[in-house]
N, C-alpha and C positions, 0 to 999 in steps of 0.2 A: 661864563666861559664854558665852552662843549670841548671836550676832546675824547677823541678816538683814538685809543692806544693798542699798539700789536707789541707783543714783544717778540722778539727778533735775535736771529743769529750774526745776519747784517742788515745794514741796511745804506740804499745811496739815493740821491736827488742830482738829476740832470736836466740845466737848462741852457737851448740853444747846442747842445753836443757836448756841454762840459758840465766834467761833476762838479757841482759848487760844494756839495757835502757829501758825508757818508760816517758809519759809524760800525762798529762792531760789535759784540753782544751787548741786548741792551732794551729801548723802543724807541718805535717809531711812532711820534704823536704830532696827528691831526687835528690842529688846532683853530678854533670858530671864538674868535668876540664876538659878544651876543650885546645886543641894543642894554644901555647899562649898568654894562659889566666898568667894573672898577679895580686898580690896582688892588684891591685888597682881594677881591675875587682871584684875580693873575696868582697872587700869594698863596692862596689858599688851594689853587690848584696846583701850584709848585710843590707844595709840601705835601699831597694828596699823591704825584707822580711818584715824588723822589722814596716817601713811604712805603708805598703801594706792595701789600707782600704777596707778589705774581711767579719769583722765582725759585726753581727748585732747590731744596735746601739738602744734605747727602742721602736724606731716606728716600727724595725724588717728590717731595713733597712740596705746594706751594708758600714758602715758611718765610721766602728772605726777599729783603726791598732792592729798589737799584742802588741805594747807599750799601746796603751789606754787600752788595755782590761787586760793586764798581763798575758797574754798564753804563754805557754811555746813551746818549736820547739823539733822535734825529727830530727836528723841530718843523713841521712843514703847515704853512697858513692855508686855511682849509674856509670859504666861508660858506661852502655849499653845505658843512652841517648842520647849516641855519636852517636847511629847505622846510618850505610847508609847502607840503602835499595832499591837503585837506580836501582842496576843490581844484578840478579838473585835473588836465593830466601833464600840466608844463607848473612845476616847484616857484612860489616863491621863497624870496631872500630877505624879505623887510626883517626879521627878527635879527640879521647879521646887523654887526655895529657899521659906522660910516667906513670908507675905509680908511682914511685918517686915523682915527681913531682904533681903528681896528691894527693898523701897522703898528701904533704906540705900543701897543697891548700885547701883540705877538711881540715884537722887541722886548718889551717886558718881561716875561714868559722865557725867553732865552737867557736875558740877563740874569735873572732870578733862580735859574736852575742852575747856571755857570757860576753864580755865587756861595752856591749850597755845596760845591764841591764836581758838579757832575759836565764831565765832556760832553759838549753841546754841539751837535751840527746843526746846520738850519738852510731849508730853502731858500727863495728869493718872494716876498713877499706882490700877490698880483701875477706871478710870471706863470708861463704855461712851464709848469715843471712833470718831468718825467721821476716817478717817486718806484724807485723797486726794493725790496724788502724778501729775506727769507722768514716765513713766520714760523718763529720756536712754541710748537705745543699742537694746533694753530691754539693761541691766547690773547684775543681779542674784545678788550672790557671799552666799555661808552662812560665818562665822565662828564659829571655837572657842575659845577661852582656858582 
């Protein structure tokens, strides 16, 4: 699993003219199942987010997780992080999971953060979403699982 995480002062997702989600201090993660990624992987990136020490802690230091600080995640299905760009100039996506499978796996991903304690918003999984975001720092880190 790929995700791309900003952390954020807010963040909102708009589809068709309506917010389906939004969230307030916190991140905003764009999320890619990758060709056999497995729940355990999902797992493993849940506890790699929810850890992750990206926030300032009182000396302004990057010291505290989104558990210590209570920030909430905006969860949005991403499979263009899959792109390979290797040869010529139009990206493929075979590395992205089916999307079946790929919808499992982001459902996952939400549920498993919403387990661990942490307010979860979330896209519409496929949809043309409109994703806007203030980014706090800017602090923008790339994860693998």
């Amino acid at each position: 699993m790929r995700c791309l995480l900003q952390r954020v002062s807010s963040g909102s997702v708009t589809v068709d003219g309506a917010i389906i989600g939004e969230i307030g201090p916190g991140l905003v993660v764009l999320a890619c199942a990758m060709l056999g990624d497995t729940p355990e992987n999902v797992a493993a990136m849940a506890k790699k987010l929810t850890n992750l020490r990206i926030f300032k802690d009182d000396e302004g230091r990057m010291n505290r997780s989104l558990l210590d600080t209570g920030g909430s995640v905006l969860v949005i299905s991403q499979f263009t992080l899959a792109a390979d760009t290797t040869r010529g100039n139009r990206p493929g996506f075979s590395a992205a999971a089916p999307p079946e499978e790929g919808e499992k796996l982001y459902d996952l991903l939400c549920t498993t953060l919403a387990q661990m304690g942490i307010t979860v918003g979330k896209g519409k999984f496929g949809a043309d979403m409109k994703v806007a975001l203030v980014n706090d720092g800017p602090v923008t880190i790339m994860l693998e699982k």
